[in-house]
N, C-alpha and C positions, 0 to 999 in steps of 0.2 A: 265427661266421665265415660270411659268405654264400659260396653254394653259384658255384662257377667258372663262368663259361660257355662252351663249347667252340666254335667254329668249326666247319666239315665237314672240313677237312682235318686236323683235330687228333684226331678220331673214331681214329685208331689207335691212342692214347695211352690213351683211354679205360679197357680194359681193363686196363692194366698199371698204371695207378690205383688201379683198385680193390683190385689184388691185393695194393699196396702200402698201400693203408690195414686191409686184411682185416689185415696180419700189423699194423701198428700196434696194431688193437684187439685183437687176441692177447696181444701182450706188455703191454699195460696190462692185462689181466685175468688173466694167469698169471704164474709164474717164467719162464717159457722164453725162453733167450737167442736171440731173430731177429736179433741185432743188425747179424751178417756179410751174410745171407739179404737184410737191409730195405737193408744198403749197398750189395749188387749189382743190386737191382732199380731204385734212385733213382739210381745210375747206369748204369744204362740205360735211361732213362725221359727222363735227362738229353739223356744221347747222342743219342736218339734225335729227341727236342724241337729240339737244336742242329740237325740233317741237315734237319728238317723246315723249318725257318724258314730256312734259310741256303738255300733254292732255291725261297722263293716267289715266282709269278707274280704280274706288275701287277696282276691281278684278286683275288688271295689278299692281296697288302699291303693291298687299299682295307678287306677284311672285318677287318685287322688294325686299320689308321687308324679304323673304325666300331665297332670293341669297345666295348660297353657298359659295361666298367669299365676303360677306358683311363684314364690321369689323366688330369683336367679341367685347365682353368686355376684352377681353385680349389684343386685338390690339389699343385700344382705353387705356389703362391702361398701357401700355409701350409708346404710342405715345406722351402723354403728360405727365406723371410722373416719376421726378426727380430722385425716389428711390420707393423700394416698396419690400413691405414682404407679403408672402402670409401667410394668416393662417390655419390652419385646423382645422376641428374637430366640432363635439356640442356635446362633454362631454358626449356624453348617448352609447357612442360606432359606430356612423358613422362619414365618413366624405364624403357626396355629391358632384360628379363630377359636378354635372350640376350646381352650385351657387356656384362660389368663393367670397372670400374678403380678406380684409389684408390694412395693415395699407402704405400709400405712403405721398410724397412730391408736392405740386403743387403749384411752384414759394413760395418755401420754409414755405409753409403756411402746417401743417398734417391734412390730411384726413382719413374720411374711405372708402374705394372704394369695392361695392359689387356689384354682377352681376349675370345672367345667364350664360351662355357658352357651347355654343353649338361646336360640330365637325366640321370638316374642309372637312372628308370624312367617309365611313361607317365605320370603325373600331373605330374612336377616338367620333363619334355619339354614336356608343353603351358603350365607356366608359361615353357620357357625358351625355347618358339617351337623346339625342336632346334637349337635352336643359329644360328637363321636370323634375322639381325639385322632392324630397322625401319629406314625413314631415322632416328627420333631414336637409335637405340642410334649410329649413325654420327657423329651430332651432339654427339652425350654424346662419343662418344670423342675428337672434333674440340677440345670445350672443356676435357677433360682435356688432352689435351696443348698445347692452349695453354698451359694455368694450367703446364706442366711445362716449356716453352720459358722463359719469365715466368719462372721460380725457375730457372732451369738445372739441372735433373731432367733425369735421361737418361732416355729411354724404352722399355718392354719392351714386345714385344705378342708374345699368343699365338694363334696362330691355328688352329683348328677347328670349321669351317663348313662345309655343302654346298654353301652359297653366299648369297646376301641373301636374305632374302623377298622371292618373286615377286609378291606377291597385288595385288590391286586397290587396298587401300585403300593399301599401300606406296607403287605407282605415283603415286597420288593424291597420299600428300604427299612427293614428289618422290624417287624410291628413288637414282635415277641421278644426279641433282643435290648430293645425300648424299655420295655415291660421290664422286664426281668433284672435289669442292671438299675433302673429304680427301687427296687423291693431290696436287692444286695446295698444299695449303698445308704438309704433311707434308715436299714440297721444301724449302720453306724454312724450316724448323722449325733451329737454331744448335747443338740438345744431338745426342749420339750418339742412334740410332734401332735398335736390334737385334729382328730379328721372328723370331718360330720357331713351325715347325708342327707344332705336338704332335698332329696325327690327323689329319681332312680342308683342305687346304687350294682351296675350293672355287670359281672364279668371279670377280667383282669383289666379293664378300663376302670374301674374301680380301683382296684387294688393297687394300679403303678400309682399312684398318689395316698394308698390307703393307711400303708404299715404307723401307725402312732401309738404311742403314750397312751392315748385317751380317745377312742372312736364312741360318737356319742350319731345320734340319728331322730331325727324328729316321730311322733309314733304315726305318722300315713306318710313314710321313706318307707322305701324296699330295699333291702341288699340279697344278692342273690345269687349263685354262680353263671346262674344262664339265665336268660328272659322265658317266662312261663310259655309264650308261644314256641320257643327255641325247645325248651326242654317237652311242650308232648309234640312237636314233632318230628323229636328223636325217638319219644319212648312208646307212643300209639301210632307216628306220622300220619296227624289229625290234629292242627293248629287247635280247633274248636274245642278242643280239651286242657285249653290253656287255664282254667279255672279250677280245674282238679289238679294241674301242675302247678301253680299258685300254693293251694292247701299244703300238697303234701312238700314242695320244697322250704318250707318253713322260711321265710320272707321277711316277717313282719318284724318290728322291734320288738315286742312282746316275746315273739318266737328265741329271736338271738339274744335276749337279753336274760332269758332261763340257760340256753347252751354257754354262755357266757363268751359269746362274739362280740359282742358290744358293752358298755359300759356305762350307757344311761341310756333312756327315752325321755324329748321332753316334749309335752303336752302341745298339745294344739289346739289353737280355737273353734271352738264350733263351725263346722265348713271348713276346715282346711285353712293353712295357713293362707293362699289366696284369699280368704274371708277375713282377713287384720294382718298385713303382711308387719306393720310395726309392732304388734303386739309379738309375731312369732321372733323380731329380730331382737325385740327388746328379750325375748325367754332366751336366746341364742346367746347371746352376747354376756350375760348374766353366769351362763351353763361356762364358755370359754373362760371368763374373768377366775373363775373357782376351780374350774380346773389347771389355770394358768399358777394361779396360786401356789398349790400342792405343788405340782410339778418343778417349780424353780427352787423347791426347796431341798433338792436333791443333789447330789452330786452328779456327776460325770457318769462315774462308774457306778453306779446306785440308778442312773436313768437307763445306761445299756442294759444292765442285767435283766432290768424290769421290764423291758420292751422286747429283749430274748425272751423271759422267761414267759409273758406273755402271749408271745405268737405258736411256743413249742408245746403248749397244752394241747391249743386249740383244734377239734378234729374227733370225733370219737367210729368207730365201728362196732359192729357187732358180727362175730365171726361162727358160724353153725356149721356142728364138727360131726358126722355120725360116727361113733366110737364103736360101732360094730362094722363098717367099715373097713376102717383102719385096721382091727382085729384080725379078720380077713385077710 
C-alpha cells in the first residue's frame, strides 16, 4: 500500500496515526485484545479528520483539489464504467497526454467520457504535461465529441487542470483558437453535456471542455479564472498573497454554488476524496446517473435553449456612478 501523503494542516493527525498503527502491529504479533483501545483511537482520529475538513480555508481546499492521490479522470472512469475504449488522436498529427476520452458503458447506457489527467508522480507529470492540455488535446476532445453528438452519446467531461499550456509553442499552434472554437461548438452540440471538477478547475483549460447542461464539482474542487498564486501576482506582485487571492476570488463550491455557477456540490469524505476514492466515485457516479436522467428527457431544442439560457445569466458587476460628476 503506498505510503499517504499528508498536507500541513493534517500534520495533527500524524501522531495519532501512528499510535494507531503501533497498537495494529501489537495485536498481529501477540494475543492481546487492543481491540476496544484500536476502536477509541480511530474514532477519534475520525472525529477529529471530520472538525479538520469541515472548516477548511479556500487556500486549504486548493492543497486538497492538488493532492497527489486524489482520483484521476482515469480512476473515476474505471471505477464506474462497465467497459471503456480509449481513443486517440486529433487527426492533425498529435495525440495529448494530458486530455484523454473514449467511448464507455454506464449501467449499459454509452457515453462519452473526457477528461484531463494528470501524473501520479514526476515522471508520468511530465508525460501528462500535469495536467496542462495543448491546442491538439483540445482538438482531440473537439472530435470526440463530435463523433458523440454523430451517435447521440451523452457527454461526460472531467475536469482537473491548472489551466491550458501557456508555453510558446502552444501559442504558436493556436492555444486560444483551440479554446475558443470548443466553447462555440459545445453550444451547439443536441446530446446532454454534464462537466464535473474532480480537483482544479483552472482557467480557460477548464472551460474548453467546460460549457454543460449540468456542471456539478466535488466540495474540496476549485474552479476559478486564474490560479490564486497567478492572480496576487498580478494584483500585489507578491505570489505569497496567494491565500488572500484564494478568499476573495470566491473558488470554492460553496462560493459558485450561491452565484449560481455551478449546479451542485457533492460531499466528500472525511479527508478528501484521496481518503475513499470508491466512496467519492460511488457519490459521482450516482450525481451523473440523475442528472443523466432529467436531461434525456428533453428535447433537442428545449436542451439548447437551456444551456444558452444558462451560460447568458452568468456574470454579475457592480458599477459606481458619481452623479455629481456627471452633473458637472
Amino acid at each position: 500500500m503506498p505510503r499517504r501523503f499528508l498536507l500541513d494542516f493534517e500534520k495533527p493527525l500524524v501522531e495519532l496515526e501512528k499510535q494507531i498503527e503501533q497498537i495494529r502491529e501489537l495485536a498481529r504479533d501477540s494475543e492481546v485484545d487492543v481491540s476496544q483501545q484500536l476502536l477509541q483511537l480511530e474514532t477519534l482520529a475520525t472525529r477529529r479528520r471530520e472538525e479538520i475538513f469541515r472548516s477548511l480555508t479556500p487556500s486549504q481546499k486548493i492543497q486538497v483539489a492538488r493532492h497527489p492521490q486524489r482520483p484521476s479522470t482515469f480512476d473515476f472512469i474505471q471505477m464506474f464504467c462497465e467497459d471503456w475504449i480509449e481513443l486517440h488522436g486529433d487527426r492533425n498529427g498529435g495525440d495529448d497526454m494530458a486530455l484523454i476520452g473514449g467511448i464507455g458503458l454506464i449501467n449499459n447506457r454509452s457515453v462519452l467520457l473526457l477528461g484531463h489527467q494528470k501524473g501520479r508522480d514526476t515522471k508520468e507529470n511530465v508525460i501528462r504535461n500535469f495536467g496542462m492540455a495543448k491546442p491538439g488535446g483540445y482538438r482531440k476532445a473537439l472530435r470526440l465529441m463530435k463523433h458523440a453528438n454523430r451517435f447521440n452519446l451523452p457527454i461526460l467531461t472531467f475536469i482537473d487542470t491548472p489551466g491550458a499550456y501557456a508555453g510558446l509553442s502552444a501559442e504558436e499552434q493556436g492555444q486560444g483558437e483551440a479554446i475558443a472554437r470548443n466553447l462555440r461548438e459545445m453550444f451547439g452540440f443536441t446530446v446532454p453535456i454534464i462537466a464535473t471538477v474532480i480537483g482544479e478547475g483552472g482557467s480557460g483549460g477548464a472551460l474548453g471542455i467546460g460549457v454543460a447542461d449540468k456542471l456539478i464539482m466535488f466540495e474540496h474542487s476549485v474552479y476559478t479564472v486564474a490560479s490564486p498564486e497567478a492572480c496576487a501576482s498580478i494584483l500585489w506582485r507578491d505570489a505569497a498573497k496567494a491565500p488572500e487571492a484564494a478568499s476573495a476570488l470566491k473558488i470554492t463550491g460553496q462560493d459558485l454554488l450561491k452565484l449560481g455557477i455551478i449546479d451542485e456540490v457533492l460531499p466528500e469524505p472525511a479527508g478528501g476524496n484521496n481518503w475513499a476514492p470508491l466512496q467519492a466515485g460511488e457519490t459521482l457516479k450516482s450525481s451523473i446517473e440523475k442528472h443523466l436522467d432529467e436531461l434525456l428527457k428533453m428535447t433537442n431544442e428545449e436542451l439548447l435553449e437551456k444551456r444558452y439560457s444558462k451560460f447568458r445569466v452568468l456574470g454579475k458587476f457592480i458599477e459606481s456612478v458619481n452623479l455629481e460628476e456627471i452633473q458637472d
